[in-house]
C-alpha positions as CSV (number, residue, x, y, z in Angstrom):
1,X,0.0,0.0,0.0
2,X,1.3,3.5,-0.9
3,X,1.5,6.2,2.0
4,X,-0.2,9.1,0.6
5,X,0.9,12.4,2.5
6,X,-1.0,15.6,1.6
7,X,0.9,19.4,2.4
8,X,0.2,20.7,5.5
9,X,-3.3,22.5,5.4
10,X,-2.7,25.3,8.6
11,X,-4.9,25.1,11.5
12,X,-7.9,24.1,10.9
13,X,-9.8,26.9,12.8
14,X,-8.4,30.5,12.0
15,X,-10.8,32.6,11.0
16,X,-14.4,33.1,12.0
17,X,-15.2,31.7,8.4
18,X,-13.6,28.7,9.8
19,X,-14.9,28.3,12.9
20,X,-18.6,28.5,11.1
21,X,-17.6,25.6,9.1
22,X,-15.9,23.8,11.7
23,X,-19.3,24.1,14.1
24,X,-21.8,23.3,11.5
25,X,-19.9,20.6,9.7
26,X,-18.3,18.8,12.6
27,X,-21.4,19.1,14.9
28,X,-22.3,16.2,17.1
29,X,-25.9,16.0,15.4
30,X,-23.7,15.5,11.9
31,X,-21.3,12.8,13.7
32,X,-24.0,11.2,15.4
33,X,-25.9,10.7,12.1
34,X,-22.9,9.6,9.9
35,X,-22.9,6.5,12.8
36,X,-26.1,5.7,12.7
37,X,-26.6,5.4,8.8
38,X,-23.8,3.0,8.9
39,X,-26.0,-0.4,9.6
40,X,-24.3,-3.4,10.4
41,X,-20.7,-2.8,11.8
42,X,-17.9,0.4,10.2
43,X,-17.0,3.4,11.1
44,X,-17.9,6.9,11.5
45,X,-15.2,9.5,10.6
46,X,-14.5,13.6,11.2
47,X,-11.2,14.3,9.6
48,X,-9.2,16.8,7.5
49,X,-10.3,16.7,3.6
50,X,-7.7,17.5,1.3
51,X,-9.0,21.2,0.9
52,X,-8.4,21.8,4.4
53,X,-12.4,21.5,5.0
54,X,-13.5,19.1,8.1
55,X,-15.4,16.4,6.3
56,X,-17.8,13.8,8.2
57,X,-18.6,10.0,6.6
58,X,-18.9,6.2,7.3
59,X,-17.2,3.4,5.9
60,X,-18.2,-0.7,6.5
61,X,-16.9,-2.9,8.2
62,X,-13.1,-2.0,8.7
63,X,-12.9,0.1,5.7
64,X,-11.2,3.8,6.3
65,X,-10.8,6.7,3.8
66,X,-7.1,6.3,3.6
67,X,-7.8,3.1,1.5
68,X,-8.1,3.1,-2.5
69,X,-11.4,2.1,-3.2
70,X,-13.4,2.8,-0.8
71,X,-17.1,4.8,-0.9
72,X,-16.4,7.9,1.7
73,X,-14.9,11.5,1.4
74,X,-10.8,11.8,1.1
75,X,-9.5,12.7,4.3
76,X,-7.0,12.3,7.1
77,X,-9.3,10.8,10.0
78,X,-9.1,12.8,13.3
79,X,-11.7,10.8,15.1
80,X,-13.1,7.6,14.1
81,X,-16.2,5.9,16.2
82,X,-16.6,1.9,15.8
83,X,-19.9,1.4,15.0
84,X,-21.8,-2.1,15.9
85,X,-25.3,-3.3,15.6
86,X,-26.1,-5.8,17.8
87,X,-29.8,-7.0,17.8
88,X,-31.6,-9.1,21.4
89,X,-34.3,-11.1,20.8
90,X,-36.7,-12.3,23.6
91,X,-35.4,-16.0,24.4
92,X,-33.5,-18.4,26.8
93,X,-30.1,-16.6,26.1
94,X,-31.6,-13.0,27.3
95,X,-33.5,-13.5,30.7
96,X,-30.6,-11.9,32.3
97,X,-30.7,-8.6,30.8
């Protein structure tokens, strides 16, 4: 696999134009519903795109956006939130809970 490093971008917030992008962009409400489209197990990601613009997607399973081929946004990650989907059913195995 080739290591792809992008130029240094500058902080990410710096003006007040980048702080508006930055809150709306990376809210928790945007985060929050990049996780919870992802059904099954992935990931949710915030990261860097290569624009300098804070980007939020999901990839499956163990995917990441660092890897050719896969269907999300180019970015560095900053955070990345494991995402499962586990499903209980009534039965024997479940009393406990």
């Amino acid at each position: 696999m080739e290591v792809k490093i992008w130029p240094r971008v500058g902080p990410i917030v710096s003006t007040p134009d980048d702080r508006e992008n930055f809150l709306t962009s990376a809210s928790p409400q945007a985060f929050s519903a990049a996780a919870a489209k992802r059904f099954g197990s992935g990931w949710a990601w915030m990261g860097v795109s290569p624009d300098g613009k804070i980007v939020i997607d999901s990839t499956p399973n163990q995917d990441n956006p660092l890897m050719d081929g896969v269907n999300c946004q180019k970015m560095i990650p900053i955070l990345g939130l494991d995402v499962w989907c586990v499903t209980l059913t009534p039965g024997p195995s479940t009393r406990s809970l």
